[in-house]
C-alpha positions, 0 to 999 in steps of 0.5 A, spaced: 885 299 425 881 303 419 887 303 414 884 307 406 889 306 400 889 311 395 890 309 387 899 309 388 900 305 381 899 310 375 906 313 373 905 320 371 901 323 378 905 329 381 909 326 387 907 319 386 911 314 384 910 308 379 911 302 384 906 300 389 907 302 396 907 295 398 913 296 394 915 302 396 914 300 404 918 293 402 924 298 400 925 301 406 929 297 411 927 290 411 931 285 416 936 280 414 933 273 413 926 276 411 923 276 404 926 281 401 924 287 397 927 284 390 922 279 391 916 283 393 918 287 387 917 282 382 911 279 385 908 285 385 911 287 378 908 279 375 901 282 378 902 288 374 904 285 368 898 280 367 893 286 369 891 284 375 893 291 378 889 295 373 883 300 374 880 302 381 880 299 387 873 297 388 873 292 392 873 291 399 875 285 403 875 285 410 876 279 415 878 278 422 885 273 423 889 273 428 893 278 431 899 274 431 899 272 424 898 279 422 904 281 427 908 276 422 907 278 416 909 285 418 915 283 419 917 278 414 915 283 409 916 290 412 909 292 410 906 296 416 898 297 412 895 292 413 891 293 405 897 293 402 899 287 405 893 284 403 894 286 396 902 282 396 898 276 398 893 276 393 898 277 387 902 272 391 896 268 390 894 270 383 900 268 380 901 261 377 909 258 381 913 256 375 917 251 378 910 248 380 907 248 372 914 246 369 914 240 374 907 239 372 909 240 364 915 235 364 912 230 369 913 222 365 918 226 360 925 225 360 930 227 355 931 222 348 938 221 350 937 219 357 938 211 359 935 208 365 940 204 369 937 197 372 
């Protein structure tokens, strides 16, 4: 399954929207329970801000993986192309998880007021 993607990020085309398609495939209808578009949006949108979506698609990744991951992944995020599922994993996976770097900042720190009881 060839699947080619066509530059959907820059505002301003005639007839396209600003949004990824990820974003836009997202919004669709997802089942409840599953990722929610809310969350794609903003994972995507975190990946425009820190200028990972910017230029060109010039790079092509190709890999095999097993069809019910695949099949899993669709479901869960309601993203049928298999590069724009590709791309929300890579931004997922490009942007630093706050929770884990403020844990990694206040690791050892407790507030001046704070007792410990023994």
């Amino acid at each position: 399954m060839a699947a080619t993607a066509k530059a959907t990020t820059k505002a301003g085309r005639k007839g396209r929207s600003a949004r990824p398609r990820a974003v836009r495939d997202a919004r669709k209808a997802l089942p409840s329970g599953k990722a929610s578009a809310k969350h794609i949006e903003v994972v995507v949108e975190e990946a425009r801000r820190a200028g990972l979506l910017e230029g060109d698609r010039t790079e092509h990744v190709s890999f095999r993986a097993p069809k019910a991951l695949l099949e899993a992944a669709q479901r869960e995020t309601g993203i049928t192309s298999p590069t724009e599922l590709g791309i929300l994993a890579l931004a997922t996976l490009a942007q630093p998880d706050p929770a884990a770097e403020y844990l990694k900042k206040s690791y050892g720190v407790l507030g001046k007021g704070h007792k410990l009881e023994i």
